[in-house]
C-alpha positions as CSV (number, residue, x, y, z in Angstrom):
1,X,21.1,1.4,7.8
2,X,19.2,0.0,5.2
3,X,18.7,2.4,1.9
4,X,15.4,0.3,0.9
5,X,12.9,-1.4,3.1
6,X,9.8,-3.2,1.6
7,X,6.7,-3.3,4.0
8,X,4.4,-5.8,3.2
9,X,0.9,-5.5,5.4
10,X,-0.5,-9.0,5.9
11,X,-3.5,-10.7,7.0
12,X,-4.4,-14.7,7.0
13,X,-1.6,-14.9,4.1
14,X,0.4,-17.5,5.0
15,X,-0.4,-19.3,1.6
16,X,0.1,-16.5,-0.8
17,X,3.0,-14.6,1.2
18,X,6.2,-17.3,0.5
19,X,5.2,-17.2,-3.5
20,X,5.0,-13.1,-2.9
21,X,8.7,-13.0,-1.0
22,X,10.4,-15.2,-3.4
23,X,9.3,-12.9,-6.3
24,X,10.7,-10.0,-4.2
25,X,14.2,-11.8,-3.2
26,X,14.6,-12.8,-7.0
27,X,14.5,-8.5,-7.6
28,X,15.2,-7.0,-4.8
29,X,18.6,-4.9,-4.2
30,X,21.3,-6.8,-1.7
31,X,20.7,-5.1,1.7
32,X,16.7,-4.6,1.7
33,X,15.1,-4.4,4.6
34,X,11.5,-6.6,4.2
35,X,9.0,-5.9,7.0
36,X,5.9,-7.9,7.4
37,X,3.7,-6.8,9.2
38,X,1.4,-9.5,10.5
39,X,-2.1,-7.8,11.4
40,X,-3.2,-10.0,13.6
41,X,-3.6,-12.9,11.7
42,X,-4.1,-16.9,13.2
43,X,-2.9,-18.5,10.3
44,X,0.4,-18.6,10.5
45,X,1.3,-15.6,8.5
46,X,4.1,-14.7,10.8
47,X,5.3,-18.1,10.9
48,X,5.8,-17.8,7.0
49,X,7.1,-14.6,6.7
50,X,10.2,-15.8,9.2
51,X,10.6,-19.0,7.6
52,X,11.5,-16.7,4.6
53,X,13.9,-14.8,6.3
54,X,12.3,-11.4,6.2
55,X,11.6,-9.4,9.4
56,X,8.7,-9.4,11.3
57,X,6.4,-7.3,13.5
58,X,3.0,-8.6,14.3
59,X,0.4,-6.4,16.1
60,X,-1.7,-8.1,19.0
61,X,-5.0,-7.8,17.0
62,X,-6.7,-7.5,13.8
63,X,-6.7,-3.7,13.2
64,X,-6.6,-3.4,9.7
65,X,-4.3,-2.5,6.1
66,X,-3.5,1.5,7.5
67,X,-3.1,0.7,10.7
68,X,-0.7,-2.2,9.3
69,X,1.0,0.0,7.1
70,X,1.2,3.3,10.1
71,X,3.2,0.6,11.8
72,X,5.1,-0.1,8.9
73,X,6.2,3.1,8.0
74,X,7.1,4.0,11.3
75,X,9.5,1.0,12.3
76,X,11.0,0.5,8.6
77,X,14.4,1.6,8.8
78,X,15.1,2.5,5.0
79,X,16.0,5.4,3.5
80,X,13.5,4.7,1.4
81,X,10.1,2.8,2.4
82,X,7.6,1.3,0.1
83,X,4.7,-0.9,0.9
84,X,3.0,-3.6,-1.5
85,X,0.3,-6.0,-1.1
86,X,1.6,-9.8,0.3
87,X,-0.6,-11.2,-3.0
88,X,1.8,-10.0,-5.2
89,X,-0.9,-8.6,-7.3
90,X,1.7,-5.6,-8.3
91,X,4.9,-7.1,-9.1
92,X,7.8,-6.7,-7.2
93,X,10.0,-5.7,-10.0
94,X,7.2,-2.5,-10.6
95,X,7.6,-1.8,-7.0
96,X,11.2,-0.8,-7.7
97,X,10.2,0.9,-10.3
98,X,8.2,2.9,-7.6
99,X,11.5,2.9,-5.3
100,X,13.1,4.3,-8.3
101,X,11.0,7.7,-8.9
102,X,11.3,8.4,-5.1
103,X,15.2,7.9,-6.0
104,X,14.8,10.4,-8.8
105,X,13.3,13.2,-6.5
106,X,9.7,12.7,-5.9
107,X,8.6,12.1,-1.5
108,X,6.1,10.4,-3.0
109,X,5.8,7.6,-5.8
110,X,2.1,5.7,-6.3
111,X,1.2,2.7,-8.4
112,X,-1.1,3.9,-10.9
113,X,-3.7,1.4,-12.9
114,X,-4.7,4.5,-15.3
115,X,-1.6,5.8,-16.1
116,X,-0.4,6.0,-19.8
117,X,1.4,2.9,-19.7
118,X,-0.7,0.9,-16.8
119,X,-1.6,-2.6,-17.4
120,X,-4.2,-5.2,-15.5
121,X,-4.1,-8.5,-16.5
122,X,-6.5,-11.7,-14.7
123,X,-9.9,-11.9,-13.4
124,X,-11.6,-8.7,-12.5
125,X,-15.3,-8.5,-12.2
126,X,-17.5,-5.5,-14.1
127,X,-19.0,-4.8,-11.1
128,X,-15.7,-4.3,-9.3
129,X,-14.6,-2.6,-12.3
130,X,-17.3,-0.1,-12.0
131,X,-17.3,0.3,-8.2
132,X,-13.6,1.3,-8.1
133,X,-14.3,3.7,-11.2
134,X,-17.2,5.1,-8.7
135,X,-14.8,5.6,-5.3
136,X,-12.1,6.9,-7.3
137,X,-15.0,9.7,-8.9
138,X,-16.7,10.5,-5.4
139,X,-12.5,11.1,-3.9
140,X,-11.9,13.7,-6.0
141,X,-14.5,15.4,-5.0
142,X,-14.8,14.6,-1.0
143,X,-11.5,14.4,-0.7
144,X,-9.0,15.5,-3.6
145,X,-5.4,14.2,-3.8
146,X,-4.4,14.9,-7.0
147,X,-3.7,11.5,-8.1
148,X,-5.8,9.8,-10.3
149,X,-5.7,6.4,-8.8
150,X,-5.4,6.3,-5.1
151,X,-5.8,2.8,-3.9
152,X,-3.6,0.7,-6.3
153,X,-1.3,-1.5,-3.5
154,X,1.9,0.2,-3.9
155,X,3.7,3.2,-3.0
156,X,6.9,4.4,-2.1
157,X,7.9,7.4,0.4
158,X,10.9,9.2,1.4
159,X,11.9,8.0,5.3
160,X,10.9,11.9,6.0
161,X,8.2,11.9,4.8
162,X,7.0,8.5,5.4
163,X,7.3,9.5,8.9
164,X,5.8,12.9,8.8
165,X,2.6,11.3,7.0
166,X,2.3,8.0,9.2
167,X,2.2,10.6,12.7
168,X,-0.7,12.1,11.1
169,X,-2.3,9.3,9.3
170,X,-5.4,7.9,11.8
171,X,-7.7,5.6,9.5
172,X,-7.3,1.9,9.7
173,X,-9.5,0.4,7.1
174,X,-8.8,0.4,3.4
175,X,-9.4,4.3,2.7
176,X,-6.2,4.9,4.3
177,X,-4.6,5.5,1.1
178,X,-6.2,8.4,0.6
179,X,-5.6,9.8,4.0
180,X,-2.0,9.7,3.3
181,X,-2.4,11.3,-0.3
182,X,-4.9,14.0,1.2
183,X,-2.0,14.8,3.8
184,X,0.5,14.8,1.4
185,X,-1.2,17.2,-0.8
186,X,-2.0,19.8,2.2
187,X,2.1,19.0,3.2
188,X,3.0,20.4,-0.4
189,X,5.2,17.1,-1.1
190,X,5.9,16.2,-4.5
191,X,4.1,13.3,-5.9
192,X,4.3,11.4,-8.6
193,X,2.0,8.5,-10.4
194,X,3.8,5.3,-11.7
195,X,1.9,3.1,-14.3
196,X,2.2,-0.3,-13.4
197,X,1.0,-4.4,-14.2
198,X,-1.9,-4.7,-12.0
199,X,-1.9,-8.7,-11.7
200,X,-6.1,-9.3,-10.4
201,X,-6.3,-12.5,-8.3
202,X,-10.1,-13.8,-7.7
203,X,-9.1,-14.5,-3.5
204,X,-8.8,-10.6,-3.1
205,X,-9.3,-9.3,0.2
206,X,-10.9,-6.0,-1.1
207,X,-14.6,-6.6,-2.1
208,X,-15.7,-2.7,-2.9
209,X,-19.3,-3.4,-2.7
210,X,-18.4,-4.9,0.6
211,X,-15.9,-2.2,2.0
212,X,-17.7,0.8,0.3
213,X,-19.9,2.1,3.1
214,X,-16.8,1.7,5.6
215,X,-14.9,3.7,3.2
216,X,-17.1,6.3,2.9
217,X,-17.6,6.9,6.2
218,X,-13.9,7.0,7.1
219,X,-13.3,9.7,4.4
220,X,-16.0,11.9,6.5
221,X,-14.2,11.0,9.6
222,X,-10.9,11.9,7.9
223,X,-12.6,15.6,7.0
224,X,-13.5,15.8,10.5
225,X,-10.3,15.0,12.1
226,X,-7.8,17.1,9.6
227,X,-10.0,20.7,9.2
């Protein structure tokens, strides 16, 4: 059995995947388990992620980053299991840094942009800026986590309660983050906020003007399902 596993969610990334994996091989402890999970995609992504040598599952349709990651977190076989985003916009090598506060105690580690120590480097619009400032306000008071920054592109879980979150996780969209965080909070698991090197790439997949309304409304369906 694998003691890490590395779940990378991925959509129409067959260009920026390889670049991502070789980063992570070049840090990664001998005997990781890397999962890809290939959302659907038609570009190829799965095609790249096995020429890499990494494992593979790929789901028959386009579903979306949590339903990516529920899969993910259920099939990873690691004692513990972190995802990350396949642009590599955290760095592997502050991923492990994640994999090491789980390792230090915590069920629960979470990249953290605005933690004492955080860094963010490349282009990143105001408007974004200000949009994510704006979702992160209106969570803590729909849906309050306790962590500051819930939808940086990394955390790490212990297998327990990776699998105890994932049963109960149901969003599928890009407010799935806070699902799991909300959960984890109402479970009484230990969490803990990592500061890490945000790397911005202008091809992001997460446009929050764009995904805003979506995410809004899956944070009242989330209140609904989980009273």
């Amino acid at each position: 059995m694998s003691t890490l596993s590395i779940v990378i969610p991925a959509y129409e990334e067959a260009s920026r995947l390889p670049p991502t994996l070789a980063r992570l091989a070049e840090v990664a402890p001998p005997g990781t388990e890397v999962l890809v999970i290939d959302d659907g995609s038609r570009d190829g992504t799965a095609d790249a992620a096995r020429a890499a040598g990494v494992g593979v599952i790929s789901l028959p349709e386009n579903r979306g980053k949590g339903a990516a990651v529920r899969q993910g977190l259920c099939s990873a076989a690691g004692e513990i299991i972190a995802f990350m985003d396949a642009d590599g916009s955290i760095p592997p090598a502050d991923v492990l840094r994640l994999v090491a506060a789980v390792g230090a105690g915590a069920d629960i580690a979470v990249a953290s942009r605005v933690a004492p120590g955080a860094a963010e480097v490349g282009d990143q619009s105001l408007v974004r800026e200000l949009a994510s400032s704006a979702f992160r306000a209106l969570v803590r008071i729909a849906a309050p986590t306790g962590v500051r920054d819930t939808q940086c592109g990394a955390k790490a879980f212990r297998r327990e309660a990776a699998r105890t979150l994932a049963a109960a996780q149901t969003l599928d969209g890009f407010a799935f983050d806070v699902e799991l965080l909300w959960l984890a909070r109402r479970a009484g698991l230990r969490v803990v906020e990592v500061p890490v090197r945000v790397e911005h790439h202008r091809a992001s997949k997460v446009g929050m003007l764009r995904h805003a309304a979506p995410m809004l409304l899956d944070l009242w369906r989330m209140r609904l399902r989980h009273r």
